[in-house]
C-alpha positions as CSV (number, residue, x, y, z in Angstrom):
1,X,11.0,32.8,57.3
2,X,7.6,31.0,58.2
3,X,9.0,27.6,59.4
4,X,6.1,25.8,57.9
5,X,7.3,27.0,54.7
6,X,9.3,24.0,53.0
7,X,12.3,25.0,51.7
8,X,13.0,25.0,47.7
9,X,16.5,24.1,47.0
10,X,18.5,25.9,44.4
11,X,18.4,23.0,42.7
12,X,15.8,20.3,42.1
13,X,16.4,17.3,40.5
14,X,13.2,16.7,38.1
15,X,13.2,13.0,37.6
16,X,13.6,12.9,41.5
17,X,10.7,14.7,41.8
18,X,8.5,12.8,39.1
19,X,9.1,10.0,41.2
20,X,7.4,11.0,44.2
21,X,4.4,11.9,42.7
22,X,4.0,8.6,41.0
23,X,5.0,7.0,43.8
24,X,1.9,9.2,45.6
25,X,-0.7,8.4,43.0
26,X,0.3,4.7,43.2
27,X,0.5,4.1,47.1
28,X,-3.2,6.1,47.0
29,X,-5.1,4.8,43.5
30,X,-5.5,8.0,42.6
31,X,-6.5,7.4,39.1
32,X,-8.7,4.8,40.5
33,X,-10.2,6.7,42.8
34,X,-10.8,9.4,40.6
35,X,-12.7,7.2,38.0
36,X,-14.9,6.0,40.6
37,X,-15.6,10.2,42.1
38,X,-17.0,10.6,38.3
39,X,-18.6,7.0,37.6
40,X,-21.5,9.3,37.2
41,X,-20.7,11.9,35.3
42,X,-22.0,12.0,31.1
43,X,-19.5,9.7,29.4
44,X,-16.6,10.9,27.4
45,X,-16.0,7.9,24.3
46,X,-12.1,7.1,24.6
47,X,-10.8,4.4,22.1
48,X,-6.7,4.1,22.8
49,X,-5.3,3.0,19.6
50,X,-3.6,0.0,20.3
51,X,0.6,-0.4,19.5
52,X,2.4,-3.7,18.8
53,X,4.6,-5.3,22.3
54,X,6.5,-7.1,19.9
55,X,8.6,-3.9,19.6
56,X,9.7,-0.8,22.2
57,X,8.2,2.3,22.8
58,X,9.6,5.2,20.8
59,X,9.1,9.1,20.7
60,X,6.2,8.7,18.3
61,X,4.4,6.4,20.8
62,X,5.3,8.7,24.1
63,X,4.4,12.2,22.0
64,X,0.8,10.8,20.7
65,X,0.2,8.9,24.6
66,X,1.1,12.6,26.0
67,X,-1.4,13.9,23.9
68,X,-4.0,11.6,24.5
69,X,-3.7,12.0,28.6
70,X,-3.9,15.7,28.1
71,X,-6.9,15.5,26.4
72,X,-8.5,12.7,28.5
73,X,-7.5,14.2,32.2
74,X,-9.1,17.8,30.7
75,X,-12.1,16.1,29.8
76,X,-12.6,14.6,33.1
77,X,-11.9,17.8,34.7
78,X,-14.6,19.5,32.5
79,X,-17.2,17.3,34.2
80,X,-16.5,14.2,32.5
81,X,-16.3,10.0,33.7
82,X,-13.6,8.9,30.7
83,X,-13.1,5.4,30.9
84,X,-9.0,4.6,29.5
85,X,-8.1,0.7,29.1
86,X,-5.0,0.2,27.3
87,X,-4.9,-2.0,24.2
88,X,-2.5,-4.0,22.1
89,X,-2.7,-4.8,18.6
90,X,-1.4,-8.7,18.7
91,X,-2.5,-9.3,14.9
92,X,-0.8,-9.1,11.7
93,X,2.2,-8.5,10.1
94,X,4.5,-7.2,12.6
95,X,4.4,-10.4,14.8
96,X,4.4,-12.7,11.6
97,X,7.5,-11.1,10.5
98,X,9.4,-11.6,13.7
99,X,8.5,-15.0,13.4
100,X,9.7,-15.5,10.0
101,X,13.1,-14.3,10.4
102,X,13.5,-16.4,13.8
103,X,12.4,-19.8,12.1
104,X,14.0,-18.8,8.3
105,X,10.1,-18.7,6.9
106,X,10.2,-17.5,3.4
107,X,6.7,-17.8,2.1
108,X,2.7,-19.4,2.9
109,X,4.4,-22.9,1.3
110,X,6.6,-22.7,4.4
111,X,3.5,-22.5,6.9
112,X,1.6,-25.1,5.3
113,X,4.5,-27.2,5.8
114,X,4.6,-26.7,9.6
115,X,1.1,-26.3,10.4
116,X,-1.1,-23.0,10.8
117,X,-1.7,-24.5,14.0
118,X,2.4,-24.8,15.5
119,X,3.2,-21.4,13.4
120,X,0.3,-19.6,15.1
121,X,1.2,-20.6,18.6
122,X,4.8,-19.5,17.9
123,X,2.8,-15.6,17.1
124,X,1.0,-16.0,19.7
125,X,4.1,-16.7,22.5
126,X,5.8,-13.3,21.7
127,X,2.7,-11.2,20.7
128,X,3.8,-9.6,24.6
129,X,7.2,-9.7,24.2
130,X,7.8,-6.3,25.7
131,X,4.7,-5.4,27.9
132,X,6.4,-5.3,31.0
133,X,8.9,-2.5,29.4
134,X,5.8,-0.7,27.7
135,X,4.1,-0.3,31.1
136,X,6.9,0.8,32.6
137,X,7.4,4.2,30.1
138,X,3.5,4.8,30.0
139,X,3.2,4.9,33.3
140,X,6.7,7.1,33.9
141,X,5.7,9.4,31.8
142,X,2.6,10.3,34.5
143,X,0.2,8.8,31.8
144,X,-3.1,7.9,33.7
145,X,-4.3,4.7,31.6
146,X,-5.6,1.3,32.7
147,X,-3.5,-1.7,32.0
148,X,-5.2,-4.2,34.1
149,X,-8.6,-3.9,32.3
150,X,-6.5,-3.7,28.7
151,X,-8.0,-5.9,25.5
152,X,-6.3,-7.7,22.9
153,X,-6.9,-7.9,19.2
154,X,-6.9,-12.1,19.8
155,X,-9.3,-12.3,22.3
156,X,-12.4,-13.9,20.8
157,X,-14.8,-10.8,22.4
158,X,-13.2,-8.4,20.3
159,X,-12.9,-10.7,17.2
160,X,-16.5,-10.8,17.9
161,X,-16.9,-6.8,17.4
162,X,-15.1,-6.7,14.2
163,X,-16.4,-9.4,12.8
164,X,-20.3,-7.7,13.8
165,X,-18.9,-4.2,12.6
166,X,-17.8,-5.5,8.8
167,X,-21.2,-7.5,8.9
168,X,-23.2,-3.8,9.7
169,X,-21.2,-2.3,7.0
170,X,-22.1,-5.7,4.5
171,X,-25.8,-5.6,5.5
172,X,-25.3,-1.4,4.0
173,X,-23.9,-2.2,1.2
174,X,-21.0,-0.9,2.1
175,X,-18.7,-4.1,1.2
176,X,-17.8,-5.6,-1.7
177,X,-15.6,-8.4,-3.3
178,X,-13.3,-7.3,-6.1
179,X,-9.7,-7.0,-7.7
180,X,-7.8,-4.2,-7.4
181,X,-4.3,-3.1,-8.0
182,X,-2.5,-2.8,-5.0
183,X,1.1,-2.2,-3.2
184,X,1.9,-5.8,-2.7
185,X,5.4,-6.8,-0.7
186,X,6.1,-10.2,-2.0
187,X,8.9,-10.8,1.2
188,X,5.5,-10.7,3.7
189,X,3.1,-12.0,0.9
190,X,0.2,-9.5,1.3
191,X,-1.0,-6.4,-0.3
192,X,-0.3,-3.2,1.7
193,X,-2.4,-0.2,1.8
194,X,-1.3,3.7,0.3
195,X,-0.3,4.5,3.5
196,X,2.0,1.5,4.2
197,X,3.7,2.2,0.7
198,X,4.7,5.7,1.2
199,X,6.7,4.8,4.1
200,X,9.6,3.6,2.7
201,X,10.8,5.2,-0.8
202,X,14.8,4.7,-2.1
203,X,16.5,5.9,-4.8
204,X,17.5,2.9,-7.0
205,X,18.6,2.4,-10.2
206,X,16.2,0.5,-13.3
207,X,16.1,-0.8,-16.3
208,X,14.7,2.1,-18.7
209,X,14.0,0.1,-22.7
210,X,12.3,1.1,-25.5
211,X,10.4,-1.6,-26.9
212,X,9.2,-2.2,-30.3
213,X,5.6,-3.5,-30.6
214,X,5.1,-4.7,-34.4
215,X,2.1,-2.9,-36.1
216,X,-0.1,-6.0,-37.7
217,X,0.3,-6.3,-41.2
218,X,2.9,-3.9,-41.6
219,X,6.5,-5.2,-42.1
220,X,8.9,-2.9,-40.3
221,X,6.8,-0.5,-38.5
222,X,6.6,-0.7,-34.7
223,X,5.1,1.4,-32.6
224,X,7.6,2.1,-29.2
225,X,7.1,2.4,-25.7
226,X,9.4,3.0,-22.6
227,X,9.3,1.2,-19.4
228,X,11.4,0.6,-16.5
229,X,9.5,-2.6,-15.4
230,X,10.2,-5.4,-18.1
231,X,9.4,-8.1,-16.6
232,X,5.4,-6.9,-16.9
233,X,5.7,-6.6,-20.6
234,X,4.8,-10.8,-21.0
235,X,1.4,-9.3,-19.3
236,X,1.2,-6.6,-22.3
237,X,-2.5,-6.5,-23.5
238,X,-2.4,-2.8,-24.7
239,X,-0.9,0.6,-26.1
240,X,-1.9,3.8,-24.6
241,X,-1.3,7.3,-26.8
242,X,-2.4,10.9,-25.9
243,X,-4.9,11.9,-28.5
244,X,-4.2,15.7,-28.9
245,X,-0.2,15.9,-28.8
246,X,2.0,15.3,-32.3
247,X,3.5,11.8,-33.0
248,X,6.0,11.2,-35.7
249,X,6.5,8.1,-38.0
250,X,10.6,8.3,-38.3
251,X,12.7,5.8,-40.2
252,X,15.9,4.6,-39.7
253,X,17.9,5.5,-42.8
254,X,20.3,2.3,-42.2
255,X,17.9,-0.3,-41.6
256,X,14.2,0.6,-43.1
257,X,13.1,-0.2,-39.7
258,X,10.1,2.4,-38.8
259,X,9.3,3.6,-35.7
260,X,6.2,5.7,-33.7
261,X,7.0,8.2,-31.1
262,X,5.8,11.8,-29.6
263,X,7.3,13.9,-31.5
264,X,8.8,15.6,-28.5
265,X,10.3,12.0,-27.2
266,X,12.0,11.1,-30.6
267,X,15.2,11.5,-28.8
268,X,14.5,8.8,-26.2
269,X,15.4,6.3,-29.4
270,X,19.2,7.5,-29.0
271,X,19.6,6.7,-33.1
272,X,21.1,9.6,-34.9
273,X,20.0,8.0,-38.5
274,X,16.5,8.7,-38.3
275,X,14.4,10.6,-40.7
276,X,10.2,12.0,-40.0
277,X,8.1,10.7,-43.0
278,X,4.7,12.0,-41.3
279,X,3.6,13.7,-38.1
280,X,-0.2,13.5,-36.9
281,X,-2.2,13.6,-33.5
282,X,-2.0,10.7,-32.0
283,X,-5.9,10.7,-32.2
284,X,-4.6,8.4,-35.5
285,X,-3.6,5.8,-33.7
286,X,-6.5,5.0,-32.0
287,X,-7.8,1.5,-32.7
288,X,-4.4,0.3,-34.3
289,X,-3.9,-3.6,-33.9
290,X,-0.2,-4.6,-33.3
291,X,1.2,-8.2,-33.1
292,X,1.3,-9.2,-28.9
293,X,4.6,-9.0,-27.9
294,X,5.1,-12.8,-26.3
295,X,2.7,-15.6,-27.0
296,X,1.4,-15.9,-23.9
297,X,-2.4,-14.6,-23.5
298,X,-2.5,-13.9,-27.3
299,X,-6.2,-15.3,-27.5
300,X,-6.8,-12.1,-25.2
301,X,-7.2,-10.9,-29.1
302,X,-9.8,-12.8,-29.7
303,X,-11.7,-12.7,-26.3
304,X,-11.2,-9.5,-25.7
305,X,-10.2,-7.3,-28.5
306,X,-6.8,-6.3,-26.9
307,X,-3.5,-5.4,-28.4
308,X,-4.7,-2.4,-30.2
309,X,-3.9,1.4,-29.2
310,X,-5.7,3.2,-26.9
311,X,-6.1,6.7,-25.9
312,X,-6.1,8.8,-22.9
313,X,-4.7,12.1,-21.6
314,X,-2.6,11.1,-19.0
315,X,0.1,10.1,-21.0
316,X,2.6,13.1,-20.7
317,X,5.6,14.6,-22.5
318,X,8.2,15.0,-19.7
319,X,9.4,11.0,-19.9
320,X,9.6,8.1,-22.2
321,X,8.6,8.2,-25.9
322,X,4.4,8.9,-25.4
323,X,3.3,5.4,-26.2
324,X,2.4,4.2,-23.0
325,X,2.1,-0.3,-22.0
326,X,-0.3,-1.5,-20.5
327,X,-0.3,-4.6,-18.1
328,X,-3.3,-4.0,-16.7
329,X,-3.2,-6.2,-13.5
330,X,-0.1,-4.5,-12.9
331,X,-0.8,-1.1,-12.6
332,X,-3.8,1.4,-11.5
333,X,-4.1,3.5,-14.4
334,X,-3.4,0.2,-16.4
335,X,-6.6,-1.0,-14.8
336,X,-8.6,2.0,-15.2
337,X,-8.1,2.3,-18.7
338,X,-8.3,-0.8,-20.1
339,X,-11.0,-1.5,-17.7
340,X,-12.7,1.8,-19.1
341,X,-11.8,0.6,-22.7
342,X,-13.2,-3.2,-22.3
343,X,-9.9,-4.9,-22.9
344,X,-11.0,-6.3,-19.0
345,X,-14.1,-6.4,-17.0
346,X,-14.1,-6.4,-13.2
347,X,-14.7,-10.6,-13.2
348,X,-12.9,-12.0,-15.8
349,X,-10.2,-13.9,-15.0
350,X,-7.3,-12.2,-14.2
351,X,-3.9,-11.5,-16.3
352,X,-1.6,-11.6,-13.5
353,X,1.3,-14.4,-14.1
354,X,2.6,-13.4,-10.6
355,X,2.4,-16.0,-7.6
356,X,2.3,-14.5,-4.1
357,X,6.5,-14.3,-4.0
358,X,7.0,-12.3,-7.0
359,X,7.8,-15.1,-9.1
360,X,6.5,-16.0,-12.6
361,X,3.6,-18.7,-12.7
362,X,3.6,-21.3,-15.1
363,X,2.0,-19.2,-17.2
364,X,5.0,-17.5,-18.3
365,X,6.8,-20.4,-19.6
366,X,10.1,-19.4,-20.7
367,X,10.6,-17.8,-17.0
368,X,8.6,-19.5,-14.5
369,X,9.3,-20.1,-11.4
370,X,11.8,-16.7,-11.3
371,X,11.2,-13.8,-9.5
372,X,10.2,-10.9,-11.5
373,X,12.8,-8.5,-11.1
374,X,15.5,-10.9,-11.5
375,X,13.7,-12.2,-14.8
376,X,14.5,-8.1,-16.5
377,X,17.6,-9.0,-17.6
378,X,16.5,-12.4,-19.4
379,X,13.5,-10.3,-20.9
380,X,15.7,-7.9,-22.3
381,X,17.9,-10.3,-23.7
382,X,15.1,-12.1,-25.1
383,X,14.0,-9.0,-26.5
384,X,17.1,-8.2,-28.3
385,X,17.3,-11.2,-30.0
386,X,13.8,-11.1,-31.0
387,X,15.0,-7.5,-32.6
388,X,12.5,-5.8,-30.4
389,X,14.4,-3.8,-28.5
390,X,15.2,-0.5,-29.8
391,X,17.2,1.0,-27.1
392,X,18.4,0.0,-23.4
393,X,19.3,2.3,-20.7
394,X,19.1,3.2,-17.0
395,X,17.4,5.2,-14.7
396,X,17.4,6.2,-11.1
397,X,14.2,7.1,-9.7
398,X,12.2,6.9,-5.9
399,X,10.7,3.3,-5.8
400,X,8.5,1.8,-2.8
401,X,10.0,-0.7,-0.4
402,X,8.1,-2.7,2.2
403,X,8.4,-0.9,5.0
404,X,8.7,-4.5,7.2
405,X,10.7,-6.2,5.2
406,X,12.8,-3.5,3.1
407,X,12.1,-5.3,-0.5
408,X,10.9,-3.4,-3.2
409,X,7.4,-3.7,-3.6
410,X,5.5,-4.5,-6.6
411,X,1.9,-3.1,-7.9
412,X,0.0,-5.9,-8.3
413,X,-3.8,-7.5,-8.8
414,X,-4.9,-8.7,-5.3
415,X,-8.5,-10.6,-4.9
416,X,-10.0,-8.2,-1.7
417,X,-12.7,-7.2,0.4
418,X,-13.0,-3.6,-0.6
419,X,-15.5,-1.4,2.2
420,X,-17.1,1.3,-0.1
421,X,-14.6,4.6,1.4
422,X,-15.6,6.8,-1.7
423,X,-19.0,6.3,-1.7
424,X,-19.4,8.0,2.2
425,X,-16.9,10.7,1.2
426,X,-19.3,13.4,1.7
427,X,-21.0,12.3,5.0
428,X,-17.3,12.4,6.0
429,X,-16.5,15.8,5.4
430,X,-19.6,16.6,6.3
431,X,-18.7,14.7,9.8
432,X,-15.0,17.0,9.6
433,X,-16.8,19.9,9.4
434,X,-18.5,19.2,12.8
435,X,-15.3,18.6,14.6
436,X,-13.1,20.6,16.4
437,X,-9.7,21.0,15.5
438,X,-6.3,22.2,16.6
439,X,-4.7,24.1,14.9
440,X,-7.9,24.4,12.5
441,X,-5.9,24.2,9.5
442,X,-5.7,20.6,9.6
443,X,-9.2,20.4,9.8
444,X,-9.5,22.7,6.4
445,X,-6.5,21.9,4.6
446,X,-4.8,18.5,5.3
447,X,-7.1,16.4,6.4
448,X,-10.3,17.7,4.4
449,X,-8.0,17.1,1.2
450,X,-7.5,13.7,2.4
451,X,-11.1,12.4,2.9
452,X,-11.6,14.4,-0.6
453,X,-9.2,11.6,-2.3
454,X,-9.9,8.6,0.3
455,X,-10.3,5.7,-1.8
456,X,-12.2,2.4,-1.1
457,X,-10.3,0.3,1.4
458,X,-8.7,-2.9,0.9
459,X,-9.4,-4.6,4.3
460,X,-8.4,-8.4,3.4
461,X,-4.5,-9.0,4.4
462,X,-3.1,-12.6,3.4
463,X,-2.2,-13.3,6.9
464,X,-1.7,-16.9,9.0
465,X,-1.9,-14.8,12.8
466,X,-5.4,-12.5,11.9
467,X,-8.5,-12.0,11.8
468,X,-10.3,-14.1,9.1
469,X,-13.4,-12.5,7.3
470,X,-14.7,-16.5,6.0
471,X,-16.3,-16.4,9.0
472,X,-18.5,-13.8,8.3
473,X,-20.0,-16.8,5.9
474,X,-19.6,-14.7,2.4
């Protein structure tokens, strides 16, 4: 054997090995040196998107920074000067939860009380909590990225860049000031976005009633819907049917009482006694006034023609009896449809009794003050003794839970700043079609269907430790 041949053992001990070469490029700056070799080489545009230090590396964070250093050291080594600073997000959420739990903060009224000031500069001392041990795995996992050049969402510089970014898109037209319905976790009091609300779905168990709206002028007729979220029929401002499918007026043989249902949903009543005295499309409906169920925005009659039936295809056959509530601030297709029926307009003021903890406003009288979900059973009862509730039941079904605080979530109307997403949808697919993809499936299929239904985006948070968009000055 050639002794200038070094011998390979039988066995080699990897991580042994990883270590000397790290220990190589670090005694000799070879990254550094290598970024200088191509200083002037055409530019390759590499953004890092930035993680939180208030929490660990995981396998998510190592399998995406593996991916990004391949990508990165190949462009180089196709000619390429690729500049790679590390970033951390230090905003938000993530570091205002932390410090809620540590100093037992519940809600905003709790901040006020200390001082934005004192409970920002409590986010701000851990918003690096674990920096040291994030350098540490990036850099042994042979990731070439630069941590002494990094940025920081605080820093005023790159406040400075969003700020002039959301001004570009405002001087396009491309921003605008509304309400929308939104994924709201009452626990961290701020809306979340589509994304954030499909992370963290549960199987729990609901109140499922049937509830008997009284049809004006008529004595014991009452028209029935189904929900498993009581505690937004005080918000009630309309009745949705489907116009082409079969309802049935059915009496109770025992008590007179009369009752509208889909035909196919007559069962959801659970009363044995009934008898059909008429069937007809629920195209008939359409325009019916009924009596509003609680007192509380009953001059939305007047104002705004509401507590009649509506109707619209989406209401389906496959759950609850086909006569659809409507609290309108409290759910999308709510707000579409009564927006598209004039029983709202995009700036009147709101019917949303909700304060920013999930408890009833003052508004709601007989509950105020209680949070929503705990108000269901009063509502019920209330509703029973009223002799408008026809039946009561259960359900279990996949709800949304905040995926910070692990508290259901509630849909809910949130004042925004809204960037104008479905308005550019085309220029983006257009922009998809240009790029390269692997595997090029994503490119066709998954994402491609995405940008297809992207919707406008809700970029406001209700956050102490941010970002603020007043000081754009509109």
């Amino acid at each position: 054997m050639d002794s200038s041949t070094e011998h390979v053992p039988e066995k080699i001990n990897f991580a042994e090995e990883e270590a000397k070469i790290l220990k190589i490029w670090n005694e000799n700056k070879t990254f550094e040196k290598s970024l200088e070799l191509a200083k002037n080489r055409p530019h390759y545009t590499f953004f890092d998107g930035p993680p939180f230090a208030t929490g660990l590396p995981h396998y998510g964070h190592i399998l995406a920074g593996t991916i990004k250093d391949v990508v990165t050291r190949w462009a180089q080594q196709t000619g390429h000067y690729v500049e790679r600073r590390f970033g951390w997000d230090t905003h938000g959420l993530p570091v205002e939860y932390e410090i809620d739990k540590a100093l037992g903060i519940s809600g905003p009224a709790d901040v006020m009380a200390m001082g934005i000031d004192k409970y920002n500069a409590e986010c701000r001392k851990i918003v690096m909590r674990y920096a040291s041990e994030w350098e540490h795995s990036v850099n042994r996992m042979g990731r070439w990225i630069d941590f002494k050049n990094d940025y920081k969402t605080m820093y005023p510089w790159f406040m400075e860049s969003v700020w002039w970014a959301f001004s570009e898109l405002f001087k396009k037209g491309l921003v605008y000031k509304g309400v929308k319905v939104m994924p709201y976790s009452t626990a961290c009091c701020t809306p979340l976005s589509n994304f954030e609300a499909g992370l963290n779905y549960k199987m729990v168990n609901d109140p499922a009633v049937c509830v008997g709206f009284k049809v004006e002028n008529m004595e014991n007729r009452y028209l029935v819907a189904w929900t498993t979220t009581p505690w937004t029929l005080p918000s009630n401002l309309a009745l949705v049917v489907h116009p082409d499918l079969e309802y049935v007026l059915a009496r109770d043989k025992n008590t007179n009482v009369e009752y509208i249902v889909m035909e196919c949903r007559l069962g959801e009543l659970k009363n044995d006694h009934l008898e059909i005295l008429e069937k007809f499309p629920g195209k008939k409906l359409e325009g019916t006034l009924y009596e509003p169920l609680f007192p509380y925005f009953k001059h939305m009659r007047q104002e705004r023609n509401a507590f009649r039936v509506l109707v619209n295809t989406f209401v389906t056959t496959d759950q609850g009896t086909g006569v659809v509530h409507e609290a309108p601030y409290f759910g999308e297709i709510d707000f579409q449809v009564c927006l598209e029926n004039k029983i709202i307009t995009k700036d009147m003021k709101v019917v949303c009794p909700v304060d920013e903890t999930g408890r009833f406003t003052n508004e709601v009288s007989d509950w105020a003050g209680m949070y929503v979900k705990e108000a269901d059973k009063l509502i019920i009862k209330n509703l029973k003794e009223r002799g408008h509730l026809v039946h009561r039941g259960e359900v279990e079904h996949s709800y949304p839970f905040c995926w910070r605080s692990d508290t259901p979530l509630l849909y809910k109307a949130v004042p925004s700043w809204f960037i104008r997403v479905e308005e550019v949808v085309p220029k983006l697919l257009e922009n998809n079609e240009k790029t390269y993809w692997v595997p090029s499936i994503v490119k066709e299929k998954r994402f491609a269907n995405w940008l297809r239904d992207a919707r406008d985006w809700a970029v406001s948070r209700n956050r102490f430790w941010g970002h603020t968009n007043k000081s754009l000055g509109f």
